[in-house]
C-alpha positions as a printed NumPy array, in Angstrom:
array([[-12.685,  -4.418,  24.713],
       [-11.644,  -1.393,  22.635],
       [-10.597,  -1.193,  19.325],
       [ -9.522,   1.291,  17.611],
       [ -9.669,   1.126,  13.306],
       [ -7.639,   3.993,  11.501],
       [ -4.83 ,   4.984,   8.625],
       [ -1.605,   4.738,   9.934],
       [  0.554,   7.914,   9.139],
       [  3.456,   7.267,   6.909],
       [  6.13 ,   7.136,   9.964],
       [  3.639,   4.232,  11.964],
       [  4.392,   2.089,   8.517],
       [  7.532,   0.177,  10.536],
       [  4.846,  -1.008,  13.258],
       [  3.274,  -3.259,  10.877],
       [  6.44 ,  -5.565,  10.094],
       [  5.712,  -7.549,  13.229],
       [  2.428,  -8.673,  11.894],
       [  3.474,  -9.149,   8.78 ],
       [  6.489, -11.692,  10.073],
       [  4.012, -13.665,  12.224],
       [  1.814, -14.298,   9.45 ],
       [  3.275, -14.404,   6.636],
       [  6.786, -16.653,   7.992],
       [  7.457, -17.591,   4.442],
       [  8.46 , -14.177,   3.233],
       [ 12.452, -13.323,   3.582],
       [ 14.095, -10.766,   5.676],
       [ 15.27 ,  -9.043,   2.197],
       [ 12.19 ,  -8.504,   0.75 ],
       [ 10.708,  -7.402,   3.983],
       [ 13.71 ,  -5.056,   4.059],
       [ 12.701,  -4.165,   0.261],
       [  9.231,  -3.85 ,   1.287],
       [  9.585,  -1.244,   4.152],
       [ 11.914,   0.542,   2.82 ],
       [ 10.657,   0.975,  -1.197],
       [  6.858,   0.239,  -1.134],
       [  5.61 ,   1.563,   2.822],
       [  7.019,   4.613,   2.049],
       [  3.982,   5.756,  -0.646],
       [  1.513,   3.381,   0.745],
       [ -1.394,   3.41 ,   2.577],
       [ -1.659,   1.018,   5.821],
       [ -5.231,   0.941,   7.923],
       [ -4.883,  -1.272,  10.869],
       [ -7.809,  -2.17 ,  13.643],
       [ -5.562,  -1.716,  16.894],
       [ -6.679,  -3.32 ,  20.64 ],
       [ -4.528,  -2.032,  23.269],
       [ -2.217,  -0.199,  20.813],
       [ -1.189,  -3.206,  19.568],
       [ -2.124,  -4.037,  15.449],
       [ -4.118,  -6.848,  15.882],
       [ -4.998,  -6.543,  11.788],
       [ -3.907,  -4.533,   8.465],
       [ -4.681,  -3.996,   5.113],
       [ -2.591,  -2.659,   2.693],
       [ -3.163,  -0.233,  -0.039],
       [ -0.615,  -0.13 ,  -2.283],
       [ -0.994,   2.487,  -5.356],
       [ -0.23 ,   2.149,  -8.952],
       [ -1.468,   4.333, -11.982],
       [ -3.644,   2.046, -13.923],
       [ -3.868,   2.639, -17.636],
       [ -7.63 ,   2.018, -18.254],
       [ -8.528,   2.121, -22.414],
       [ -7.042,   5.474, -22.876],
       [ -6.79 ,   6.883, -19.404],
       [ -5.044,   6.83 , -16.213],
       [ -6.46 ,   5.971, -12.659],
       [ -4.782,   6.579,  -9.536],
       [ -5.775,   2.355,  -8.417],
       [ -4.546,   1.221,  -5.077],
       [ -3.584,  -2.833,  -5.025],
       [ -4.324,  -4.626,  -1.813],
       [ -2.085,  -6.829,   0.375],
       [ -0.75 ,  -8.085,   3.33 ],
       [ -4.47 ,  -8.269,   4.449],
       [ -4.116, -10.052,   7.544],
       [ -5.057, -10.642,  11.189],
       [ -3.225, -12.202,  14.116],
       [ -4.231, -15.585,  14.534],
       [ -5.678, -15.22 ,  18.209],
       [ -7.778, -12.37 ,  16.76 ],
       [ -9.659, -14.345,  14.137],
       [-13.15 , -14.473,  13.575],
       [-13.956, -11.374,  15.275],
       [-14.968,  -9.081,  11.648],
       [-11.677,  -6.994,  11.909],
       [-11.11 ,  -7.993,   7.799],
       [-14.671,  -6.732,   6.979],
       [-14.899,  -3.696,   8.672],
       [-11.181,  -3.032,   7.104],
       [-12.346,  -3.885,   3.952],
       [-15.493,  -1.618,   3.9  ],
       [-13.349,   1.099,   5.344],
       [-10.903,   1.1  ,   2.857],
       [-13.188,   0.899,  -0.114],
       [-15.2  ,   3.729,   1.073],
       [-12.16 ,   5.984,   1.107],
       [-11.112,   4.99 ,  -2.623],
       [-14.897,   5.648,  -3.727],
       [-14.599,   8.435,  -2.039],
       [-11.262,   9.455,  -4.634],
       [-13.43 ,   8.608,  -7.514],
       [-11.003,   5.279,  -7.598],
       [-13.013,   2.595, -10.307],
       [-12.012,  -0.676,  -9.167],
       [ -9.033,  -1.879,  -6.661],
       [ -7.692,  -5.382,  -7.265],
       [ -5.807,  -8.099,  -5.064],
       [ -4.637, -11.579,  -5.434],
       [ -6.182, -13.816,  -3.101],
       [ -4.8  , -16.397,  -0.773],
       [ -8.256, -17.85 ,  -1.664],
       [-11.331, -16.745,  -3.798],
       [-14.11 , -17.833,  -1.256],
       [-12.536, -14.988,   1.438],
       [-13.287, -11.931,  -0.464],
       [-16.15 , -12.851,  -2.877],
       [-18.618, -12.177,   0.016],
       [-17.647,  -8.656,  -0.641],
       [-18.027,  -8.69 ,  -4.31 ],
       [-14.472,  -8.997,  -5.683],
       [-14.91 , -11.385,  -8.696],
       [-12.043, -13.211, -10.551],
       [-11.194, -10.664, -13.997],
       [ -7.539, -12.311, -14.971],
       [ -6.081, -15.495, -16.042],
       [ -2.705, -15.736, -15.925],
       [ -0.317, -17.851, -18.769],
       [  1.985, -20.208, -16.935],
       [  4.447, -22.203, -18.218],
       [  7.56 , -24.074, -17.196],
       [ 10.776, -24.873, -19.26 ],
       [ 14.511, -26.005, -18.689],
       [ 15.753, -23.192, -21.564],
       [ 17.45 , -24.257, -24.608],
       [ 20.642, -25.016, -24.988],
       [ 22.482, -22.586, -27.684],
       [ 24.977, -19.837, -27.815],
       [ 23.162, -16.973, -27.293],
       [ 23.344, -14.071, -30.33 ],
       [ 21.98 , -12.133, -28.004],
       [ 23.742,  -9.777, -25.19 ],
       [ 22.447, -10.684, -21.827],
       [ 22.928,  -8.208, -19.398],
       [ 21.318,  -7.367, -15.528],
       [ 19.562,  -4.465, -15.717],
       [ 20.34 ,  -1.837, -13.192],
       [ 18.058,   1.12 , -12.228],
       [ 19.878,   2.99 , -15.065],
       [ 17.854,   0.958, -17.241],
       [ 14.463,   1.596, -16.028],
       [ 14.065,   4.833, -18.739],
       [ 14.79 ,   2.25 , -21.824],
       [ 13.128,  -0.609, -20.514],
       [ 10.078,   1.266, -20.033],
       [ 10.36 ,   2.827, -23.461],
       [ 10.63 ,  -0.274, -24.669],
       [  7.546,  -1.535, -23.26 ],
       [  5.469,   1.297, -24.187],
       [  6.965,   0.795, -28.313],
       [  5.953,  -2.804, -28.106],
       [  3.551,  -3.903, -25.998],
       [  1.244,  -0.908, -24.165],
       [ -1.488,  -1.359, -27.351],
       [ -1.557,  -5.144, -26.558],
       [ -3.386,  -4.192, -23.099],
       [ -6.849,  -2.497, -22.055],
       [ -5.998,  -2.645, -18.825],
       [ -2.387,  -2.856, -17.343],
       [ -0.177,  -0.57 , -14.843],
       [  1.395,   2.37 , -16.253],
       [  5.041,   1.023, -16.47 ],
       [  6.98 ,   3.949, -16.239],
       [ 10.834,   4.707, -15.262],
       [  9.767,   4.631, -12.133],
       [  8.225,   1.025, -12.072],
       [ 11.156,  -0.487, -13.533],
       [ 13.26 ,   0.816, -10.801],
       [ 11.168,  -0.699,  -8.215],
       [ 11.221,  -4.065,  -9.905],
       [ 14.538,  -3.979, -10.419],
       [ 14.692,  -3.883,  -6.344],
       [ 12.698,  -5.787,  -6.005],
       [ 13.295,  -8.616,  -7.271],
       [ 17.006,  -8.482,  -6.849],
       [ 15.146,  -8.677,  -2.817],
       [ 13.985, -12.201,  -3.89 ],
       [ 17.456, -13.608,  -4.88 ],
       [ 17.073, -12.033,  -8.425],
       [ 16.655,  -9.366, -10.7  ],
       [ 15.942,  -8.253, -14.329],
       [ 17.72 ,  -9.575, -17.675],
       [ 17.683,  -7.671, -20.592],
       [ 18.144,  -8.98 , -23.859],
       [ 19.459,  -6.547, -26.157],
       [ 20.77 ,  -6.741, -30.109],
       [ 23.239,  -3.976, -31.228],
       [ 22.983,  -2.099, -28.126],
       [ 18.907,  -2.055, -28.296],
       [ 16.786,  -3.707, -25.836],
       [ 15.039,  -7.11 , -27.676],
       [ 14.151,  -8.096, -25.075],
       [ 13.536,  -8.435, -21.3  ],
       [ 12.441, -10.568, -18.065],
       [ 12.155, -10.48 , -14.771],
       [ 13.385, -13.602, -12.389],
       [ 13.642, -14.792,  -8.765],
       [ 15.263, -17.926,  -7.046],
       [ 14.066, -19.292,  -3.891],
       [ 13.258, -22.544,  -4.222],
       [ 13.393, -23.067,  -7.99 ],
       [ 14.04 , -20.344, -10.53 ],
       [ 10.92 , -18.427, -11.071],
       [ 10.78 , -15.962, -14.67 ],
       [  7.92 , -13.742, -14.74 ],
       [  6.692, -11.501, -17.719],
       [  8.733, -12.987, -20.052],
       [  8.732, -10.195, -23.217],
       [ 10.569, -10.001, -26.287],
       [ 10.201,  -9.112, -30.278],
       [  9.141, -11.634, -32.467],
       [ 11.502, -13.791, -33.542],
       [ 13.337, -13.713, -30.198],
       [ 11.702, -16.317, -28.092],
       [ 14.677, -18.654, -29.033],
       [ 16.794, -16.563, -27.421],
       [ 14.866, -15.758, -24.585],
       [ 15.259, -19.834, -24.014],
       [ 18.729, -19.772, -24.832],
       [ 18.969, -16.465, -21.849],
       [ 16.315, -19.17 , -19.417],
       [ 18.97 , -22.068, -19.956],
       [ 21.923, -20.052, -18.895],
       [ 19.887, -19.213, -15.741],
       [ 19.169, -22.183, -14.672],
       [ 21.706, -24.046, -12.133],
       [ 22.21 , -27.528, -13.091],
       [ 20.096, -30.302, -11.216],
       [ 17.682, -27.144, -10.621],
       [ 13.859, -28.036, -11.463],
       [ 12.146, -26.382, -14.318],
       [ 12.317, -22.822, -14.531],
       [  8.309, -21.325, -13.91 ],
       [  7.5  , -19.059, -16.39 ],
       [  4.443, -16.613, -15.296],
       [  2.638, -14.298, -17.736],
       [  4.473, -15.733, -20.46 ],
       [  3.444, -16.314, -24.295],
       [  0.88 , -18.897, -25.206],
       [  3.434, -20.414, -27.327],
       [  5.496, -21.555, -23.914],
       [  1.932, -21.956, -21.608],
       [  0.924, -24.906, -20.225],
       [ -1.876, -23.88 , -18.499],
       [ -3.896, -20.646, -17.202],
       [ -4.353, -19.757, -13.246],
       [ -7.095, -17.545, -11.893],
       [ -4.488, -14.888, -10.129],
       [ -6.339, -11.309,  -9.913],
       [ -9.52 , -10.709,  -8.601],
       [-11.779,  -6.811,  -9.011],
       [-13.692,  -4.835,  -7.06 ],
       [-15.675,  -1.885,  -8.923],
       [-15.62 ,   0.877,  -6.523],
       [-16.597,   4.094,  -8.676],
       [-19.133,   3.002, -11.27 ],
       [-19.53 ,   6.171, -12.695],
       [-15.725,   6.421, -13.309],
       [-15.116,   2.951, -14.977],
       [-18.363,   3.03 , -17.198],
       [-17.202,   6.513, -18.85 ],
       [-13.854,   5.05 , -19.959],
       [-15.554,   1.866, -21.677],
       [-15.717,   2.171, -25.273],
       [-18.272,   1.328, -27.716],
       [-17.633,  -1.232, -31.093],
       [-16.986,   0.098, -34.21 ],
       [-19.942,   1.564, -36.39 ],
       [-22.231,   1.04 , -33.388],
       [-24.494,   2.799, -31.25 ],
       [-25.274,   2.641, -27.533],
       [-28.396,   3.194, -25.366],
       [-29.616,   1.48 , -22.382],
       [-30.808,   1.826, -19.429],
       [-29.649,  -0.922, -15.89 ],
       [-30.265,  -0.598, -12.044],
       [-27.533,  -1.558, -10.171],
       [-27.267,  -3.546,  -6.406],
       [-24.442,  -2.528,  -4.505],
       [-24.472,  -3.478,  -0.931],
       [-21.642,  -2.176,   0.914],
       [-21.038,   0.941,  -1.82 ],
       [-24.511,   1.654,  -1.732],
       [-24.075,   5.031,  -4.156],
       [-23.604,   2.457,  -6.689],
       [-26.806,   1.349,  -6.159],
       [-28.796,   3.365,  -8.719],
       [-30.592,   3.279, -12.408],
       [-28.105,   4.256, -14.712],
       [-28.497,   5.007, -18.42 ],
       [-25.435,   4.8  , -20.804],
       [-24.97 ,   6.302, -24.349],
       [-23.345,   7.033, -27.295],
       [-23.645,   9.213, -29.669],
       [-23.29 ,   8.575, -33.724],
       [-19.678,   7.908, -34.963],
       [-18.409,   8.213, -31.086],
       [-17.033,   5.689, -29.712],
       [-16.967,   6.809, -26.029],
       [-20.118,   6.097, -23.134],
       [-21.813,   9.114, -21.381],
       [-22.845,   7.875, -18.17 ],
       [-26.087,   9.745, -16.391],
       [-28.749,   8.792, -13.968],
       [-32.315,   7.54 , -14.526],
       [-35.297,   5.814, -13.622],
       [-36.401,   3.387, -16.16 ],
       [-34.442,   0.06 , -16.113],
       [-34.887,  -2.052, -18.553],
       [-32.77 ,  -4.849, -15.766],
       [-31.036,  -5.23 , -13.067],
       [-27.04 ,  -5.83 , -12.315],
       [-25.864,  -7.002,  -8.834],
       [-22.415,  -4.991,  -8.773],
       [-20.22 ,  -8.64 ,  -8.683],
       [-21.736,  -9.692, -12.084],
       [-21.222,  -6.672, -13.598],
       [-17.779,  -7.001, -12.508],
       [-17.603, -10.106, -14.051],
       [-18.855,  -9.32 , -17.52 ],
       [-17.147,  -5.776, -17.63 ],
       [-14.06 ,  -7.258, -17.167],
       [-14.68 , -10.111, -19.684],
       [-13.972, -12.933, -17.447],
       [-17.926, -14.126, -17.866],
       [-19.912, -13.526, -20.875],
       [-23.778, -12.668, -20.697],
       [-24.937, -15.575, -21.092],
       [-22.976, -17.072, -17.889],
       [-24.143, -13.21 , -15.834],
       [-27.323, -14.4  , -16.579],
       [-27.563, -17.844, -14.445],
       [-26.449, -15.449, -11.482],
       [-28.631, -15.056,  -8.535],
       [-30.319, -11.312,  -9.173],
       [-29.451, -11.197, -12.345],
       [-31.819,  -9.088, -14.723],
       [-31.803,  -8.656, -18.734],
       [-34.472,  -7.735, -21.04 ],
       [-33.318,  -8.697, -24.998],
       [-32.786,  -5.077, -25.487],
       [-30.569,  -4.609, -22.628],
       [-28.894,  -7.489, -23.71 ],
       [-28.14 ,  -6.411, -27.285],
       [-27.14 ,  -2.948, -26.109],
       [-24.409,  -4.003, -23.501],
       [-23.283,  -6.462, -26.268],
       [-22.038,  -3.524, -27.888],
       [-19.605,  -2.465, -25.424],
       [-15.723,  -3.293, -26.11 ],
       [-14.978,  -5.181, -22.785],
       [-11.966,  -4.986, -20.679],
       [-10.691,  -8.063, -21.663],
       [ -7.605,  -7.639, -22.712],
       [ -5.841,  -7.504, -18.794],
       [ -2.23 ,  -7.548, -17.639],
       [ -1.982,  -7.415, -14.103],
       [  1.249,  -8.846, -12.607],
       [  1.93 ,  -7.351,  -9.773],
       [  2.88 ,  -9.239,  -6.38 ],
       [  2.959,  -6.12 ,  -4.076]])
């Protein structure tokens, strides 16, 4: 039977809703209405159609990434699904390799997703790169010193200011939050029975959160100055209903943490693109030489040899042919992004390092600072 895989064009977005509904039932009318309406309209939906019906999707859903220093166009994927009676049949894979060929193709370094379950995408390389803090609390009971208000989208200029002041430095990787991503949390989350609270002293923002109540209230990148977190407690109390649960606090501080969960998993795409940004440690030098194994983005798959010069701290990435080792592209994933250390890359099947590789990439400052938060 025919089937027919290709990019939808912005005004085929609405065709996709059906799918979405059937498979994922949990999610509400008003976020789907928040959805179509805010986040399909700059997307990017591929679909494999039978019949001219969407029997599967994938969405690509872009954010500027801040990356060390610079900025990357990344694209976020979601909503990959299938209809149930079309299972098993490789429509995910070849959607998949379709969709990452395109973003190599825009020079794109990694995309990222958070997986219904690891074991579906690490067949295709995605590894794990971000823990997330989670922690749950009933507030504190106080009078607030602070004003808590809702922010509106009038807000999105000073609570991204605000962010940048305080917090961008923290971060080696996070998304750019602009004006413009403020206003499209504020949406959205008001779409899950919600919205944003600011926290502000003397007419200046102190603080700020994000929160949503379905079942239980949810809080989610809980940030404020030091010396505020009392209040922030305080602003959590006053939220809660009584007889409501626990409040869920996600990317919160490790002061209120209980535990960390496994939430965002990587893909390198363009390995050129993310080795140039990587930065070398201080008073240290950088030359080595790796082949890499890249299966499905098989341009990846070559020697390359990485170096700095003296008193530089940035990588210049060229080709060669002497390897001193060899990197499958999910390991180096891995231990780019900091979630496994050499010495765990090492026990990994195809895994490669002579001592001098292995001193040299210890001299890389690894992306492992990482604040990815996203939910769509």
């Amino acid at each position: 039977m025919d089937i027919v895989l290709r990019k939808l064009e912005q005004k085929e977005h609405k065709r996709t809703r059906g799918l979405w509904e059937k498979v994922f039932a949990e999610d509400t009318k008003a976020f789907l209405d928040y959805y179509y309406f805010i986040k399909a309209r700059e997307n990017e939906i591929y679909v494999i159609e039978e019949k001219e019906y969407i029997r599967s999707m994938i969405h690509l859903n872009p954010y500027t990434v801040q990356v060390e220093d610079r900025e990357f166009l990344c694209h976020y994927i979601v909503a990959v699904s299938t209809e149930k009676a079309y299972r098993g049949k490789g429509y995910m894979r070849k959607l998949l390799y379709r969709t990452m060929e395109d973003m190599y193709r825009r020079k794109e370094p990694f995309t990222f997703l958070m997986p219904a379950a690891e074991a579906i995408y690490t067949p295709y390389d995605f590894r794990f790169i971000y823990k997330q803090n989670i922690g749950e609390t009933n507030g504190t009971e106080g009078n607030l010193q602070a004003e808590v208000t809702e922010a509106s989208i009038a807000d999105a200029e000073d609570m991204a200011a605000f962010f940048a002041a305080y917090f961008k430095a923290e971060h080696q990787v996070c998304a750019v939050r602009d004006a413009a991503y403020y206003q499209t949390m504020i949406l959205e989350q008001q779409s899950e029975n919600g919205g944003v609270c600011l926290m502000k002293d003397a007419g200046r923002i102190c603080g700020m959160f994000a929160y949503a109540r379905e079942e239980k209230l949810e809080i989610r990148e809980p940030l404020y100055l030091p010396g505020w977190e009392m209040e922030f407690l305080k602003a959590a109390a006053q939220l809660r209903k009584d007889g409501e649960p626990k409040a869920v606090l996600y990317a919160c501080a490790e002061t209120l943490a209980v535990r960390q969960k496994p939430v965002i998993m990587a893909r390198i795409l363009h390995l050129e693109s993310l080795l140039g940004v990587l930065k070398v440690k201080k008073n240290e030098r950088v030359s080595c030489s790796f082949a890499v194994i890249d299966p499905i983005l098989v341009k990846n798959s070559r020697v390359w040899k990485i170096h700095s010069r003296e008193g530089e701290d940035m990588l210049t990435v060229t080709e060669t042919e002497d390897s001193e080792g060899v990197l499958p592209i999910a390991s180096l994933t891995s231990f780019l992004f900091g979630y496994r250390t050499l010495e765990e890359i090492k026990q990994e099947e195809g895994v490669i390092l002579s001592a001098h590789l292995e001193e040299e990439l210890g001299k890389l400052c690894i992306l492992r600072r990482i604040y990815l938060n996203e939910i769509v």
